[in-house]
Backbone as JSON Lines, residues from 0, in Angstrom:
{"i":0,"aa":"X","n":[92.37,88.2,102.27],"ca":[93.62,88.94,102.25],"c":[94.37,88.54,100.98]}
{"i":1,"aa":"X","n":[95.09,89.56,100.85],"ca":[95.6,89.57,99.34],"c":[96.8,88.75,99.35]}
{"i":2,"aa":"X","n":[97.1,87.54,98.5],"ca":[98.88,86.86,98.69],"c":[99.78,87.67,99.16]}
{"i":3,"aa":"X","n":[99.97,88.88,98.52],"ca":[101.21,89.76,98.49],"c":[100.92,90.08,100.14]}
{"i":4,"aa":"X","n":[99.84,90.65,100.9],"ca":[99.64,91.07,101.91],"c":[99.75,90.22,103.35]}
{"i":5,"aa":"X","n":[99.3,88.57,102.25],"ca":[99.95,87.36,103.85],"c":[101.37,87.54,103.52]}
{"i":6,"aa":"X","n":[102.38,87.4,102.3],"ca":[103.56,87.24,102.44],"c":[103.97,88.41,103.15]}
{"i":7,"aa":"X","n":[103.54,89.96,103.11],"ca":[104.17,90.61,104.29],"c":[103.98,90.47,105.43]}
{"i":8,"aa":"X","n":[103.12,89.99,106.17],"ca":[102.79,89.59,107.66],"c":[103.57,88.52,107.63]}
{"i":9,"aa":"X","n":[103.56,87.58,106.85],"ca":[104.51,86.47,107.26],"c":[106.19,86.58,107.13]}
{"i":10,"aa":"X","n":[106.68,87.45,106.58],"ca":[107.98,87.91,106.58],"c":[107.98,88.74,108.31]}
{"i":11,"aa":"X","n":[107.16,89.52,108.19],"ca":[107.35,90.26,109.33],"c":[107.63,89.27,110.84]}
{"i":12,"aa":"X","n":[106.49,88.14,110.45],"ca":[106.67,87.27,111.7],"c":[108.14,86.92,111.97]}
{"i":13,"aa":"X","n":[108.76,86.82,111.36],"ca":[109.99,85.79,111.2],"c":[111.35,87.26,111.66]}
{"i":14,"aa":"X","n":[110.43,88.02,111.66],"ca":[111.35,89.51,112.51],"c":[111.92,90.31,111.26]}
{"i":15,"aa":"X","n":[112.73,91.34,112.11],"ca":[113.06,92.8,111.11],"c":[113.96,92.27,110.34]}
{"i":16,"aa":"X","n":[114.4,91.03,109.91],"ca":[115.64,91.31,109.26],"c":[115.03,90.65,107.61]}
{"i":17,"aa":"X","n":[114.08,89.66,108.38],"ca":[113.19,88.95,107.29],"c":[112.03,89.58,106.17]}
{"i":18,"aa":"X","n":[112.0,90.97,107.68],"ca":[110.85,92.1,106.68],"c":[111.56,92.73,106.03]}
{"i":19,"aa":"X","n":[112.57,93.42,106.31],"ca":[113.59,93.74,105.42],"c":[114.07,93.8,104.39]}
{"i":20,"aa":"X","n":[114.68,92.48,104.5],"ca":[114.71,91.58,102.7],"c":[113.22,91.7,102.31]}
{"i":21,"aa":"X","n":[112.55,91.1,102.62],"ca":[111.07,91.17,102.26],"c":[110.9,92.52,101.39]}
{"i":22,"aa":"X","n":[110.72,93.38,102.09],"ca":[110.2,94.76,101.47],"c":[111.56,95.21,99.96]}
{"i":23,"aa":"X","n":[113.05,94.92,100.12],"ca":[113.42,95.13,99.43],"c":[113.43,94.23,98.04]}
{"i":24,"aa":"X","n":[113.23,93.23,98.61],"ca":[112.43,92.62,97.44],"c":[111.37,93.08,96.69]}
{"i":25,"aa":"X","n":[109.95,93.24,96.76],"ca":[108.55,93.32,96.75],"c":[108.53,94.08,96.16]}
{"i":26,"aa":"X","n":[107.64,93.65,94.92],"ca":[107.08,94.79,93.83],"c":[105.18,94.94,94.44]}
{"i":27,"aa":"X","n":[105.07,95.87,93.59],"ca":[103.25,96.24,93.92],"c":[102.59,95.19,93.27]}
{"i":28,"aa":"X","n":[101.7,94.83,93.93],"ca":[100.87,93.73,93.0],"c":[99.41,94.12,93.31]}
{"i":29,"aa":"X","n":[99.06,94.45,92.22],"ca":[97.69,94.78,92.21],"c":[96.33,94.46,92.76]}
{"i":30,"aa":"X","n":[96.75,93.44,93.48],"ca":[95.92,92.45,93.62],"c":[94.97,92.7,95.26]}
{"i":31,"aa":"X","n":[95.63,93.78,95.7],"ca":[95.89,94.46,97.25],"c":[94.72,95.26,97.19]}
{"i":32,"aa":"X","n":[94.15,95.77,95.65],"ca":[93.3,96.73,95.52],"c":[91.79,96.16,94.89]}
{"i":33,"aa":"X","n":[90.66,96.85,94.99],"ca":[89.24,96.6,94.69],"c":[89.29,97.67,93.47]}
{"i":34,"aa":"X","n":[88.28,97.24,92.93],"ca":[88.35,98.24,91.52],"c":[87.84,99.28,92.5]}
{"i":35,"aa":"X","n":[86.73,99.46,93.55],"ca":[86.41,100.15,94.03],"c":[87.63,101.22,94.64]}
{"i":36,"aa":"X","n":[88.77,100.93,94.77],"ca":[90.1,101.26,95.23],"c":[90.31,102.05,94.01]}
{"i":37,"aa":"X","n":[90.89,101.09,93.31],"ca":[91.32,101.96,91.87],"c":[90.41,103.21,91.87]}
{"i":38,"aa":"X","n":[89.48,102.91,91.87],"ca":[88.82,104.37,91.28],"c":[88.68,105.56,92.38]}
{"i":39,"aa":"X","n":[88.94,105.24,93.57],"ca":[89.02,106.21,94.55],"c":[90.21,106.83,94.61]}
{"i":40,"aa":"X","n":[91.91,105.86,94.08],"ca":[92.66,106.29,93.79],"c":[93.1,107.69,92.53]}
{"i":41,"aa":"X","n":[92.14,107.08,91.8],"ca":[91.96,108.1,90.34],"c":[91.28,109.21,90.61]}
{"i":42,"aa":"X","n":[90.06,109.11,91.77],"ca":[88.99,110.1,92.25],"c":[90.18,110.79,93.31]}
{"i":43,"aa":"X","n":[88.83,110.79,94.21],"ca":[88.97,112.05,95.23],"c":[90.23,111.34,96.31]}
{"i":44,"aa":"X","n":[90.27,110.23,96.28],"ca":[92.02,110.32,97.06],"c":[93.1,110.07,96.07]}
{"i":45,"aa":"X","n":[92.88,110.71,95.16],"ca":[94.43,110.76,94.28],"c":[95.47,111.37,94.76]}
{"i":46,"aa":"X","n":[95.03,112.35,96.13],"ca":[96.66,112.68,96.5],"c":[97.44,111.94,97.37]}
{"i":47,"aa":"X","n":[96.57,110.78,97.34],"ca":[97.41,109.85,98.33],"c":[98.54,109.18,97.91]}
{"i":48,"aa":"X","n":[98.24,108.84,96.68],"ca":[99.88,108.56,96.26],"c":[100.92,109.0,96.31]}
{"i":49,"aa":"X","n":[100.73,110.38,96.37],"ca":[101.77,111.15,96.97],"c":[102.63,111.36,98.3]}
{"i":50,"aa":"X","n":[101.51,110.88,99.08],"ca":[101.83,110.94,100.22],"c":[102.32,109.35,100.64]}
{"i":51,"aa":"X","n":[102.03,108.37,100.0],"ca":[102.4,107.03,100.42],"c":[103.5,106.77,99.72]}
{"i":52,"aa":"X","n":[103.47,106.64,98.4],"ca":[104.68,106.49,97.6],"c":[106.31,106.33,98.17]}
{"i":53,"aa":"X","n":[106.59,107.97,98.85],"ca":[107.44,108.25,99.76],"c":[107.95,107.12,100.67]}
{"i":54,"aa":"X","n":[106.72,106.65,101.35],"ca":[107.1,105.99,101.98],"c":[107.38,104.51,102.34]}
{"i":55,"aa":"X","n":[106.9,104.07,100.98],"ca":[107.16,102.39,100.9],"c":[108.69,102.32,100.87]}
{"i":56,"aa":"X","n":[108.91,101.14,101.8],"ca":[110.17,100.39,101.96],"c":[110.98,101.17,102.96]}
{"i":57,"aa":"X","n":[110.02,102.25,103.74],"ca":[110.75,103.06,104.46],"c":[110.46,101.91,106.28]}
{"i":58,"aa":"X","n":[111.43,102.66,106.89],"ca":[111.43,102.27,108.19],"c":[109.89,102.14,108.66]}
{"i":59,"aa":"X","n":[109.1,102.95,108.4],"ca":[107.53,102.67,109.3],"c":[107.19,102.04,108.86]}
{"i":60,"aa":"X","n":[107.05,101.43,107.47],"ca":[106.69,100.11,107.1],"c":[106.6,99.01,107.56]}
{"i":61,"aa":"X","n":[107.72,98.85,107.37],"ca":[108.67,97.59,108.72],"c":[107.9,98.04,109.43]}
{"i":62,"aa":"X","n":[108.06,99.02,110.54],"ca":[107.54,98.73,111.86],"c":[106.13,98.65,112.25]}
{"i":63,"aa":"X","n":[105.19,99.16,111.14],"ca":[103.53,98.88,111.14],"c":[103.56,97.01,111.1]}
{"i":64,"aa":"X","n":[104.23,96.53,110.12],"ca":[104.02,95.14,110.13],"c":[104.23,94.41,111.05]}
{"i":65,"aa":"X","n":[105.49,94.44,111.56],"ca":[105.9,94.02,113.05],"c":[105.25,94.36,114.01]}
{"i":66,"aa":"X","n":[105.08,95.36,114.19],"ca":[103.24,95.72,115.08],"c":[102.3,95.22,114.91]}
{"i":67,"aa":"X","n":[102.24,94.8,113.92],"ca":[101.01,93.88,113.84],"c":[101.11,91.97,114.08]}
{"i":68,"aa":"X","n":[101.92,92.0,114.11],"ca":[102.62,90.49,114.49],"c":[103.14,90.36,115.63]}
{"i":69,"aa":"X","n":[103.34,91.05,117.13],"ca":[103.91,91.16,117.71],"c":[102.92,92.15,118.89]}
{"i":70,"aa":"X","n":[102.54,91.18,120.25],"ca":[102.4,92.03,121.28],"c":[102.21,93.84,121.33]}
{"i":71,"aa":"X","n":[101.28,94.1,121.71],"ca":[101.08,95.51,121.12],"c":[101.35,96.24,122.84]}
{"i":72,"aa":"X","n":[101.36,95.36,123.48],"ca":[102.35,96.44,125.29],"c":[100.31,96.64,125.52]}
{"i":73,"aa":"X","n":[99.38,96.96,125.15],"ca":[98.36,97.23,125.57],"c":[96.79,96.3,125.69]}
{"i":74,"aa":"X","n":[96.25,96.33,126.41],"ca":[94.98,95.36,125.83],"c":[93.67,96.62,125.58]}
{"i":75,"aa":"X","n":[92.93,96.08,124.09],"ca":[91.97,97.04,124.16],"c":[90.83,97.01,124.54]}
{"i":76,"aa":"X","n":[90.82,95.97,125.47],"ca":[89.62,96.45,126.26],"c":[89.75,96.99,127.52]}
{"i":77,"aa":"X","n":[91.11,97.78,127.42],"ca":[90.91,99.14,128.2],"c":[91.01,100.61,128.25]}
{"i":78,"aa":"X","n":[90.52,100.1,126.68],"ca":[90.08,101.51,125.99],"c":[88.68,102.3,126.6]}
{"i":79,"aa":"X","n":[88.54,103.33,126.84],"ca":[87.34,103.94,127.55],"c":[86.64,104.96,126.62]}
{"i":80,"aa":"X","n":[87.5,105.1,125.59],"ca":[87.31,106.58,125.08],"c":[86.03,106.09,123.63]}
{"i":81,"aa":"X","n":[85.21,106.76,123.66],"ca":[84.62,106.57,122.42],"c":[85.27,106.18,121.19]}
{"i":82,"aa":"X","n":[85.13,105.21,120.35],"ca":[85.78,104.13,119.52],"c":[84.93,103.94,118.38]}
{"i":83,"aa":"X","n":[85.37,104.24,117.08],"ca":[84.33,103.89,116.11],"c":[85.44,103.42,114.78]}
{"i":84,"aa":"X","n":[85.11,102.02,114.55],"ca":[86.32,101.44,113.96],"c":[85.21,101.75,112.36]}
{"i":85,"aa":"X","n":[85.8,101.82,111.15],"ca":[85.24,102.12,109.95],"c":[86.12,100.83,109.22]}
{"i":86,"aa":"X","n":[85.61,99.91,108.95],"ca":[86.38,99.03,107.44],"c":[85.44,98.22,106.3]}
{"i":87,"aa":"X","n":[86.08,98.61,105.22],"ca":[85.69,98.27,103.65],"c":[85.43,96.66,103.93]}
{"i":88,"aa":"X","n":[84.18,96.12,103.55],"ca":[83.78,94.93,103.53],"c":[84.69,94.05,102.71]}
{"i":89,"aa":"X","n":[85.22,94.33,101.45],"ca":[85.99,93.52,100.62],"c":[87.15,93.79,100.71]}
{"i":90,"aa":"X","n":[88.1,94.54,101.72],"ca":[89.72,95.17,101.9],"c":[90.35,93.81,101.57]}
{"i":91,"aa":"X","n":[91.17,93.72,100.59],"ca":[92.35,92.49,100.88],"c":[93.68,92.89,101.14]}
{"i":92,"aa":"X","n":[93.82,93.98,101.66],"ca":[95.14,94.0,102.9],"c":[94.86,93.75,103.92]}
{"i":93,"aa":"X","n":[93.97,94.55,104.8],"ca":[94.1,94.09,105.76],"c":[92.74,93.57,106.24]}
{"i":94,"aa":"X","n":[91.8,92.31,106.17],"ca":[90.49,91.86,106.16],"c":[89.83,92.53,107.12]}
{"i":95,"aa":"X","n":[88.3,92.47,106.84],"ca":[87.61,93.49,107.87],"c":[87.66,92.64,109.33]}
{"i":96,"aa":"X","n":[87.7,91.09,109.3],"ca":[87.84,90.3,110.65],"c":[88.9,91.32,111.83]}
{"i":97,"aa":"X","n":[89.78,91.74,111.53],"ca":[90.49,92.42,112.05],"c":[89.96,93.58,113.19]}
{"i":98,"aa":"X","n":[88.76,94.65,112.25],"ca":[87.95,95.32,112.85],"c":[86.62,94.38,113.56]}
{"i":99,"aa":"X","n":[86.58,93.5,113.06],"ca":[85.55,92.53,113.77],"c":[86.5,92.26,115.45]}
{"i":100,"aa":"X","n":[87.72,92.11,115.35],"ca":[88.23,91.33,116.45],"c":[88.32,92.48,117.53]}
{"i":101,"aa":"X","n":[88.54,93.29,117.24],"ca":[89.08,94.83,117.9],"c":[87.61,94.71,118.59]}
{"i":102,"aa":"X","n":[86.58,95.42,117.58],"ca":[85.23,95.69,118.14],"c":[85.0,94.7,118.87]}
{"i":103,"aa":"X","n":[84.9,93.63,119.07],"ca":[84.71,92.55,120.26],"c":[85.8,92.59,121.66]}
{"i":104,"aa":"X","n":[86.4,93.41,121.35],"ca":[87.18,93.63,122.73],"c":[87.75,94.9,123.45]}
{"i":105,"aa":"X","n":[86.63,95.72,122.84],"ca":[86.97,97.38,123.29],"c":[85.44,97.78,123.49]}
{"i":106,"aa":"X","n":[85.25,97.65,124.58],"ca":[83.98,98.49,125.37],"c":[83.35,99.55,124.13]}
{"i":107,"aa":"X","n":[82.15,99.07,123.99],"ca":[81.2,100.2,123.65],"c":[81.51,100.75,121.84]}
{"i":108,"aa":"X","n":[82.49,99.53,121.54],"ca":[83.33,100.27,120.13],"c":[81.91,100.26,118.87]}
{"i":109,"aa":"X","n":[81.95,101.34,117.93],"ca":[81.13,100.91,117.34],"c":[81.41,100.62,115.84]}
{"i":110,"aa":"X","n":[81.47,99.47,115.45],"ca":[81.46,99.02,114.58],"c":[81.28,99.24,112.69]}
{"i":111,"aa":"X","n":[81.42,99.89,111.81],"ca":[80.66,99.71,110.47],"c":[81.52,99.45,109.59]}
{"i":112,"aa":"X","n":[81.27,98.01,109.05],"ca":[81.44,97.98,107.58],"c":[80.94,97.89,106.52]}
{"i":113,"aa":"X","n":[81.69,98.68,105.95],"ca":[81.06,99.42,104.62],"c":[81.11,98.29,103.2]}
{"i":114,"aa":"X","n":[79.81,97.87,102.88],"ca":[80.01,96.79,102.12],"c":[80.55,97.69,100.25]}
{"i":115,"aa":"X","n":[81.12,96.65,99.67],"ca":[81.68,97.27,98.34],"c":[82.77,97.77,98.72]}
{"i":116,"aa":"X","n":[83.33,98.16,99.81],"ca":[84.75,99.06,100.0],"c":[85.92,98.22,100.1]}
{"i":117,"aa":"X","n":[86.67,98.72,99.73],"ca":[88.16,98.09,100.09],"c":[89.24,98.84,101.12]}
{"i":118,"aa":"X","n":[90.14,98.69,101.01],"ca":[91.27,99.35,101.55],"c":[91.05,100.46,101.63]}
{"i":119,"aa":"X","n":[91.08,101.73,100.25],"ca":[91.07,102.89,99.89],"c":[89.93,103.75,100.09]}
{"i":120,"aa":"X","n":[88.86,102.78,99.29],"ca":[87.97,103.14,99.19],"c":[86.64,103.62,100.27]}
{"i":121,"aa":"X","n":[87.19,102.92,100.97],"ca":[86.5,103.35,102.48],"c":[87.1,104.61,103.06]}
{"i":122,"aa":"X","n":[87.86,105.06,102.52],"ca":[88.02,106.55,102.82],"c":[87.14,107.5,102.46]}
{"i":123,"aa":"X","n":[85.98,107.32,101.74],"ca":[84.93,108.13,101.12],"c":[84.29,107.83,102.28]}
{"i":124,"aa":"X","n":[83.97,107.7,103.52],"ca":[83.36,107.53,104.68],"c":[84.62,108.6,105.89]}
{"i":125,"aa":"X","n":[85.25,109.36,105.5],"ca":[85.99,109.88,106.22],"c":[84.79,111.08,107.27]}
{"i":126,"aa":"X","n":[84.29,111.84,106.49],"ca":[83.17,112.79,107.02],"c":[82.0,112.21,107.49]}
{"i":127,"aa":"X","n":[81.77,111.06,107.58],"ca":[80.63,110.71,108.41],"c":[81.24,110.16,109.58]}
{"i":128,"aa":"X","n":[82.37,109.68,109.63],"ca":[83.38,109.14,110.93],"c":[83.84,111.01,111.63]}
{"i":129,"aa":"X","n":[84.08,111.69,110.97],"ca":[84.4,113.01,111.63],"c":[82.99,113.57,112.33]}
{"i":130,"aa":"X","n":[81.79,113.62,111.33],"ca":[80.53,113.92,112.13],"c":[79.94,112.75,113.29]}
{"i":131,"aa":"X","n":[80.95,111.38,113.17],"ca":[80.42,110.82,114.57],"c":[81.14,111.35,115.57]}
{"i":132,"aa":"X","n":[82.26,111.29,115.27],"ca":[83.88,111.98,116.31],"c":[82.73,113.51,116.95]}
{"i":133,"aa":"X","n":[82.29,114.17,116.24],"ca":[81.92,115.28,117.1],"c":[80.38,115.76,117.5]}
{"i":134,"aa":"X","n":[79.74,114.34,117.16],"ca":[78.99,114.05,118.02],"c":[79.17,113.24,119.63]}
{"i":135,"aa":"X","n":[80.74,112.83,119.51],"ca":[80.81,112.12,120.39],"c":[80.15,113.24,122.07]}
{"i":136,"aa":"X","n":[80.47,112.72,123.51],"ca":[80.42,113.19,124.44],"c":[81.49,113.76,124.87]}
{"i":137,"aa":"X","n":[81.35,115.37,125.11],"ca":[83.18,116.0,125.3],"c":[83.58,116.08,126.4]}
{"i":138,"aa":"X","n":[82.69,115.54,127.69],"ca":[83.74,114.83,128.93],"c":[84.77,113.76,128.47]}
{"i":139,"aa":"X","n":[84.08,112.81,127.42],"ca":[84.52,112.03,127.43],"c":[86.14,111.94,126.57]}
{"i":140,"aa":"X","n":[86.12,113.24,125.64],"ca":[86.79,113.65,125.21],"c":[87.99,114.38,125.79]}
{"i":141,"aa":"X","n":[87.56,115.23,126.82],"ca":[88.5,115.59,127.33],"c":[89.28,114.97,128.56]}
{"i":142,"aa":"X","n":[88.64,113.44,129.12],"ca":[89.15,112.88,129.57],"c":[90.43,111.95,129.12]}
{"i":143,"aa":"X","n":[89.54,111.36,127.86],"ca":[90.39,111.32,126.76],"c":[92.42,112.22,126.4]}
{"i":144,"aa":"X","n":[91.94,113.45,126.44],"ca":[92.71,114.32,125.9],"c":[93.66,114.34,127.62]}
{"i":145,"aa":"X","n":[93.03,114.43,128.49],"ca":[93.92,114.48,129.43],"c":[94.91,113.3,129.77]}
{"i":146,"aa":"X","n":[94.41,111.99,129.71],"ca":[95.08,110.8,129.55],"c":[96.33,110.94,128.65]}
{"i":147,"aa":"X","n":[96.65,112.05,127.79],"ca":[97.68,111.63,126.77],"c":[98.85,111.74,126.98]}
């Protein structure tokens, strides 16, 4: 994990007022990204900056972090629904252990990480995660869908 990325989990720990300051502090530090990133940024997800940009230092920020530091109200291993976690082998925001920990405690989850990827860059795996999604089983789906 990237410095910049423990100091936001660790601001967050210390609650909203600490993430707060935190975020209004905090410049970008490069360091969050894989060259493999960079260049997916420059490639085929270049419109993501657009869409993220917006939203740094905004309220969901804060509250993704604090979500992640903080009791989530659910346990996932009582997830039922077909589960296929996707993370970049080299991510230093958020480490792939993360998807390692999940997949060990959600029935049936299936697992891949994508070695060479980072953060971003594992978004070039978006259409093979959509062609598993609809291969999935559509009882299971619409049991799924009814639960919501």
């Amino acid at each position: 994990m990237a410095a910049a990325s423990a100091a936001s989990l660790r601001a967050a720990a210390e609650g909203r007022a600490a993430k707060e300051k935190h975020e209004a502090a905090a410049e970008f530090d490069p360091g969050v990204f894989t060259k493999a990133d960079f260049a997916a940024l420059a490639g085929s997800q270049s419109w993501l900056d657009d869409v993220v940009r917006p939203a740094l230092g905004a309220v969901g920020l804060v509250d993704d972090d604090l979500a992640y530091v903080t009791p989530w109200g659910g346990d996932p291993a009582a997830i039922t629904a077909p589960t296929l976690l996707v993370h970049g082998a080299d991510d230093r925001m958020i480490p792939a252990t993360h998807s390692e920990w999940l997949a060990a405690r959600i029935p049936g989850a299936d697992l891949r990480i994508t070695p060479g990827d980072g953060h971003i860059s594992v978004l070039e795996h978006a259409a093979d995660a959509l062609t598993w999604l609809a291969g999935q089983d559509s009882s299971a789906s619409e049991a799924t869908t009814g639960a919501m």
